[in-house]
Every structure is written in C-alpha cells, then in structure tokens.
C-alpha positions as CSV (number, residue, x, y, z in Angstrom):
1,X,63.3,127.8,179.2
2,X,61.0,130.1,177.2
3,X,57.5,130.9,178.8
4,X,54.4,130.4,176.3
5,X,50.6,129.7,177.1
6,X,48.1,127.8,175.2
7,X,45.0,129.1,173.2
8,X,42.8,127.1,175.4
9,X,43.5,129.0,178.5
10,X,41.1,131.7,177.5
11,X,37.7,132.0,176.6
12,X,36.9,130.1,173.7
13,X,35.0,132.7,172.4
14,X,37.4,135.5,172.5
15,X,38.8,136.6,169.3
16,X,42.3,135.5,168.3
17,X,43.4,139.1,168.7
18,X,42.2,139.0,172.1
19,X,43.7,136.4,173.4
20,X,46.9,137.9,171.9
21,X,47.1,140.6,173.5
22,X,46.4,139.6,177.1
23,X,49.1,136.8,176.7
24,X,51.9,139.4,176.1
25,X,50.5,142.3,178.5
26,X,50.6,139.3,181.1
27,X,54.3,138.7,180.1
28,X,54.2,135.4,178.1
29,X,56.6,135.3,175.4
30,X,55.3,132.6,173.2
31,X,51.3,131.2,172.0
32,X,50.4,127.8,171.5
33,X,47.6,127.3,168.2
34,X,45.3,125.0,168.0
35,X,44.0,123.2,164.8
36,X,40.1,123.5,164.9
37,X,37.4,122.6,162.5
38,X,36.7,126.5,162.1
39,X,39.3,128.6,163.9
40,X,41.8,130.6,162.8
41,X,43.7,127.7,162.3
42,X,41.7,124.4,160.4
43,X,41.7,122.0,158.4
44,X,41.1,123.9,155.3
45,X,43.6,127.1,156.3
46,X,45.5,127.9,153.2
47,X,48.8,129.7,152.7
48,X,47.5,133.1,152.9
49,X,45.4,132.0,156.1
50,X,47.8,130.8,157.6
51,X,50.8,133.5,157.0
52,X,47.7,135.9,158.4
53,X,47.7,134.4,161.9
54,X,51.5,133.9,162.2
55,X,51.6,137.7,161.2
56,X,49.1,138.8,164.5
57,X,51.3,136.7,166.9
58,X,54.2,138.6,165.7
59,X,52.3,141.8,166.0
60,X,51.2,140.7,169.3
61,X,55.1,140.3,169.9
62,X,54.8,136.9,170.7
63,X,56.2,133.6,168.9
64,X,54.5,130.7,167.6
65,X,55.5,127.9,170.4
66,X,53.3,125.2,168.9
67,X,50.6,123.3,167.3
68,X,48.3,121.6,169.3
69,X,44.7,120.0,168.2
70,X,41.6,118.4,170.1
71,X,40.1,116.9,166.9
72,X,41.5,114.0,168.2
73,X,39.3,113.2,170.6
74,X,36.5,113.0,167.9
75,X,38.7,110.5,165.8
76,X,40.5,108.3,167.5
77,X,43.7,106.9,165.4
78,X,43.4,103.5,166.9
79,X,39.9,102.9,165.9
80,X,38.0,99.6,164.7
81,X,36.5,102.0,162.1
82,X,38.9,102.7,159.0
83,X,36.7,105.7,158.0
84,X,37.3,106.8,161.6
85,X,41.3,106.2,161.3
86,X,41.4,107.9,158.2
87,X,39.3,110.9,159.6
88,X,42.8,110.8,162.1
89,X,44.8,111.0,159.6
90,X,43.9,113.4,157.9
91,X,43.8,115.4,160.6
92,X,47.5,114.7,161.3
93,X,47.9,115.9,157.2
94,X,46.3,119.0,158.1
95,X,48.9,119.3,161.2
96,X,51.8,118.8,159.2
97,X,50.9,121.5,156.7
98,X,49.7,123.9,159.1
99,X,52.6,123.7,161.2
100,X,55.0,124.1,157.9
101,X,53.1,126.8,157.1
102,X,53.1,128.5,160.4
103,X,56.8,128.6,160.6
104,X,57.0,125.8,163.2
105,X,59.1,122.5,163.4
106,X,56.4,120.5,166.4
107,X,52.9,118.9,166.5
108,X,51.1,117.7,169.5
109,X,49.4,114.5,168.3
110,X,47.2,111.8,170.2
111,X,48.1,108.7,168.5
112,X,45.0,106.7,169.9
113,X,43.0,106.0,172.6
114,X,42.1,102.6,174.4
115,X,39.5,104.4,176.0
116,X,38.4,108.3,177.1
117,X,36.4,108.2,180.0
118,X,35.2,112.1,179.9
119,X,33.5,111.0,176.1
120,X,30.4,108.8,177.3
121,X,30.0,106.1,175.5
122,X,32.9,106.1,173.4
123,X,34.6,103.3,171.5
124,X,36.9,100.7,173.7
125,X,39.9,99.1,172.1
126,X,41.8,96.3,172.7
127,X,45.3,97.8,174.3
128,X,47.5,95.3,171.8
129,X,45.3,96.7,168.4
130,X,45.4,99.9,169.6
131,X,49.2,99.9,170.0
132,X,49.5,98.4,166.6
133,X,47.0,100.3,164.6
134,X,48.6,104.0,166.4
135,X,52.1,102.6,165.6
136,X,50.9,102.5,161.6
137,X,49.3,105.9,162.0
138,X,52.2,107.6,163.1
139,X,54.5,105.6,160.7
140,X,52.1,106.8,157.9
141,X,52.6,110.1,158.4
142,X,56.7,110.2,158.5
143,X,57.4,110.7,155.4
144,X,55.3,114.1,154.7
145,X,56.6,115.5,158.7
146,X,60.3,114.9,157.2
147,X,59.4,116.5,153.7
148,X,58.0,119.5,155.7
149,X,60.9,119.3,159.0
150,X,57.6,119.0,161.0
151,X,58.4,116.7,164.4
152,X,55.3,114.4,165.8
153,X,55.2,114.6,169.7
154,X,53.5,112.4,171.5
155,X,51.4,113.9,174.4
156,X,50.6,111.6,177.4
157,X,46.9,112.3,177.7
158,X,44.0,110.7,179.3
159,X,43.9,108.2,176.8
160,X,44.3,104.9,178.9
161,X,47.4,104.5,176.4
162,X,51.1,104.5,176.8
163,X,50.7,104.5,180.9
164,X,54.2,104.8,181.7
165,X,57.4,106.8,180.0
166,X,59.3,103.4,179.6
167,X,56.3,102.1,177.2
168,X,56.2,105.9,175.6
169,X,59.9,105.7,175.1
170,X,60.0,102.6,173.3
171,X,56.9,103.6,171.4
172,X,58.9,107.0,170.6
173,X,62.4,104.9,169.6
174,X,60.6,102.3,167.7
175,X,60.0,104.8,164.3
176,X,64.0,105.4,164.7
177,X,62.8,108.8,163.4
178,X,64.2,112.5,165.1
179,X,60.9,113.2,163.5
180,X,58.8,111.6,166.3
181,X,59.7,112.7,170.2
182,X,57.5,113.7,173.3
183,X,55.0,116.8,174.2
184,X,55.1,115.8,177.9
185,X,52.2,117.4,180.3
186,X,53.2,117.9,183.6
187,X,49.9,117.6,184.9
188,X,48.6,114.7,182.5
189,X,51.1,112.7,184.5
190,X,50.0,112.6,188.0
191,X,47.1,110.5,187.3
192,X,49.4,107.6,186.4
193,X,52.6,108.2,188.0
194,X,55.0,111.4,189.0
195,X,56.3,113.7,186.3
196,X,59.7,114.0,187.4
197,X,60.2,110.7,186.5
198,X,58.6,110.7,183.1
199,X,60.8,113.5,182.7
200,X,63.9,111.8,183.5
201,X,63.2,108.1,181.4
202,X,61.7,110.7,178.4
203,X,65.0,112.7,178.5
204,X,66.2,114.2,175.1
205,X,62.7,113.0,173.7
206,X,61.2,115.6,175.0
207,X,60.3,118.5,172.6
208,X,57.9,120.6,174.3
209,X,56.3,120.8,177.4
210,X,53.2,121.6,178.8
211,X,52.9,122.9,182.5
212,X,49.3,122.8,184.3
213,X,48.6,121.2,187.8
214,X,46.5,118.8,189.5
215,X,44.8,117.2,192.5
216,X,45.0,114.1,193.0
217,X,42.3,113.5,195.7
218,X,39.4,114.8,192.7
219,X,41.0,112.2,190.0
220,X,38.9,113.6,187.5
221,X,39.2,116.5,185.3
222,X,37.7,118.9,187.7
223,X,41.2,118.0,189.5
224,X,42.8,120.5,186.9
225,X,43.5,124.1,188.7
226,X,46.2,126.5,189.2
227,X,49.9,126.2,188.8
228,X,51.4,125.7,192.6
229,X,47.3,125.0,193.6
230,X,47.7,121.3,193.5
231,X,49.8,118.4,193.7
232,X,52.9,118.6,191.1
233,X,56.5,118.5,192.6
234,X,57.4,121.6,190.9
235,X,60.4,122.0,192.2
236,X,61.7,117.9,191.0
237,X,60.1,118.6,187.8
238,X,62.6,121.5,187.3
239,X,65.3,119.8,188.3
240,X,64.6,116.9,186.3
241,X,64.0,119.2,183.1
242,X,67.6,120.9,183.9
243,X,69.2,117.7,184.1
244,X,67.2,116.6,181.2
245,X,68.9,119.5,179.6
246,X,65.5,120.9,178.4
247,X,65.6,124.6,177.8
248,X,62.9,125.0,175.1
249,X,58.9,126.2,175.0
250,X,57.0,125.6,178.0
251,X,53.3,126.7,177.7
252,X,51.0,126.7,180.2
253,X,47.7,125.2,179.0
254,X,45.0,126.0,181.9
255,X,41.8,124.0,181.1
256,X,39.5,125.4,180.7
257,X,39.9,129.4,182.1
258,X,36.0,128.8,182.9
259,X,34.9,128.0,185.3
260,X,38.3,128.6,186.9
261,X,37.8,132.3,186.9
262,X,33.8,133.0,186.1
263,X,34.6,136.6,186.3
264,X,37.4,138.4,185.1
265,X,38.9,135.5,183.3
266,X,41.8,137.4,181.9
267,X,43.3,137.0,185.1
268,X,44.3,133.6,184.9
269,X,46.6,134.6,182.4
270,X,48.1,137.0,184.2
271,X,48.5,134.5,187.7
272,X,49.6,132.2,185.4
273,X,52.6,134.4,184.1
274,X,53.8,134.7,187.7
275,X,53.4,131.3,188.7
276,X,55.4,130.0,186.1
277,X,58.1,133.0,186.8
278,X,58.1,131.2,190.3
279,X,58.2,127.6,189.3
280,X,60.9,128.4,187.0
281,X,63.4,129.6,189.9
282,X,62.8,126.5,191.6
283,X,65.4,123.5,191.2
284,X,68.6,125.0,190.0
C-alpha cells in the first residue's frame, strides 16, 4: 500500500507549498487535494491552474493520491431544494474536471445526507427520498466521469446515510458502473459498526482509503485523534485490506491538526508518517 496524507491535516492557512513540503520531509509519498470555493484547487480552476498545482506536488516529490471536497456539506445532493441539488451537482462537475485535469482517475463524493448533526439546524430528509434523489445524482453524473476515466467513490461519512457496507454495496452495484466504487474511512466507521467488516463486504469496491482513528466513548467529533490513540482494530483492518487485496493510496486525513497539536503543528505530520509505517506492518 502506498502512504499519502490529506490537505486537511495541516493548518488551513498554510500555503500549498507548505504543506508540501512537510508531507514529503515527514516521508509521505502521496497528497490528497481538496476542491474549495477559493483554494488552489476550485470550482473555477482552469487548465493552466490546475497543471500549476499538479506541477508543485511533483516538485514536492510527491503524487497526487486524490480528490477530496467538503463543499458538500453546504449542498446536500439529497436535498428538498432543487436549487440546492443542483448547487451539488455542480460541484460534482467541477470534481470530475478537476480530477481529469489533475492527472487522477478518483473522487471522494458525499452523495447526500439524511441528516448532519455537527451543522445546527440543517435540513432533515426522509431516508427513502434521500436514497432516491442521491441515487439520480450520482447516475447524472456517469456519463461525464466515464468521458473523463474519472471513478465516483463513495465515502461513508457522518451523514446518517448508507449505515452499513451491505446497504453501501448495493447502493455501489446498483449504477453497474466500474465508474462508481468506495473511499472507505477507517475512522468514519466506528461510529456505526467495525471497519474490518466494511472492509471485507466492500471488498474490490474499495478504491481508496482513508486512515484516521477514533474514540468511541466521546462519539462526537472531538472523538477524532491520533492513529493507534483510539479505538480502530488496526491490526483486523490490515488484514482485512490484504485479504481484500487492496494495495492502493491510503492517506491519512487527521481532522483537524488544530487543536490536536496547538503548537508545533507540523508534527502531526510527522507522528503520523510513523504511525502509519507501524500500522502497515501489522496483519500480514
């Protein structure tokens, strides 16, 4: 498996060259992008812009791992609002393009959300619409991720959506697309269940993966902290991934680096590195 970190693990102020640099002096081979309203990558990043970043991660001697995007979470796909659905898809345009133009062949996406409980007083929708109306927004979308060999990966978020890998797995096989698998989260998954067994019903579904940790007992968001810190089975998840017979990008996406680390926050990177150096010799 091939060891990569996410953009949000670091300050979000931090320039991208930055955050470049102290992912490869901490060892990391690959960095995970994020689509922004008005980061280096956006929604209105042209060819040129985006040929720019991909050139500082090779610089950086890095590789691009992925695509990921929190826009999302202000425009949910499975909303009663069609101006708010088609804000979602649009954003999932601007995916697909940027991630063509980038060089890279996977998007995370959020397909809707029943409900968010860390956005107060957002919308609540019916489970069997939502299901329907995310279904139609990834089906929309096909035929431009095809045109551009762009794959749609479903994360399992905190979205009160998809609550098991048998429902995600039929979700997944019901496009009967190679163009639509999983971006499982390690850590997502101990809110609901155990990730070695998401692992093992998601199987060749998988495309990338996303390693952070948890604890249980906070069940909240301030449950996030260090890899080996919390509650994951590390050691099943590996050996379900091996028997899974992943061996792709796995980036580490630490959220948020503050206030893990309110001083020094470059060391998370570097703690990170090592942990996942650890957690990868475990299971074989």
């Amino acid at each position: 498996m091939k060891k990569s970190i996410s953009i949000w693990s670091f300050p979000f102020d931090w320039p991208l060259d930055r955050k470049l640099k102290v992912a490869a002096d901490a060892g990391f081979a690959g960095f995970e992008v994020d689509l922004t309203e008005d980061g280096p990558v956006n929604l209105k990043s042209d060819a040129k812009a985006l040929a720019a970043v991909r050139k500082k991660v090779e610089a950086a001697g890095l590789e691009l791992s992925g695509l990921a995007t929190g826009l999302y979470w202000g425009a949910n796909a499975a909303s009663a609002d069609p101006a708010v659905r088609a804000k979602a898809a649009g954003i999932l345009e601007a995916e697909i393009g940027c991630a063509a133009g980038l060089g890279l062949d996977v998007i995370l996406v959020v397909p809707g959300a029943v409900g968010v409980d860390f956005i107060p007083g957002g919308e609540v929708v019916p489970y069997d619409l939502a299901y329907e109306r995310a279904a139609k927004f990834v089906a929309a979308a096909l035929p431009a991720a095809r045109k551009a060999k762009v794959t749609i990966c479903i994360e399992n978020v905190w979205n009160k959506f998809l609550l098991s890998p048998l429902e995600m797995s039929a979700f997944i096989d019901g496009f009967q697309s190679d163009r639509v698998g999983a971006y499982f989260d390690a850590g997502n998954a101990l809110l609901v269940g155990y990730p070695e067994q998401w692992i093992k019903v998601l199987g060749k579904r998988i495309r990338r993966v996303h390693f952070k940790d948890f604890r249980r007992a906070v069940a909240t968001v301030d449950g996030f902290c260090d890899l080996l810190s919390g509650d994951v089975d590390w050691p099943a998840v590996m050996k379900a991934l091996r028997e899974a017979g992943y061996d792709g990008w796995v980036a580490a996406e630490m959220i948020p680096p503050v206030p893990f680390y309110k001083h020094c926050p470059e060391v998370l990177a570097a703690n990170t590195s090592r942990a996942m150096d650890a957690i990868f010799s475990l299971g074989a």
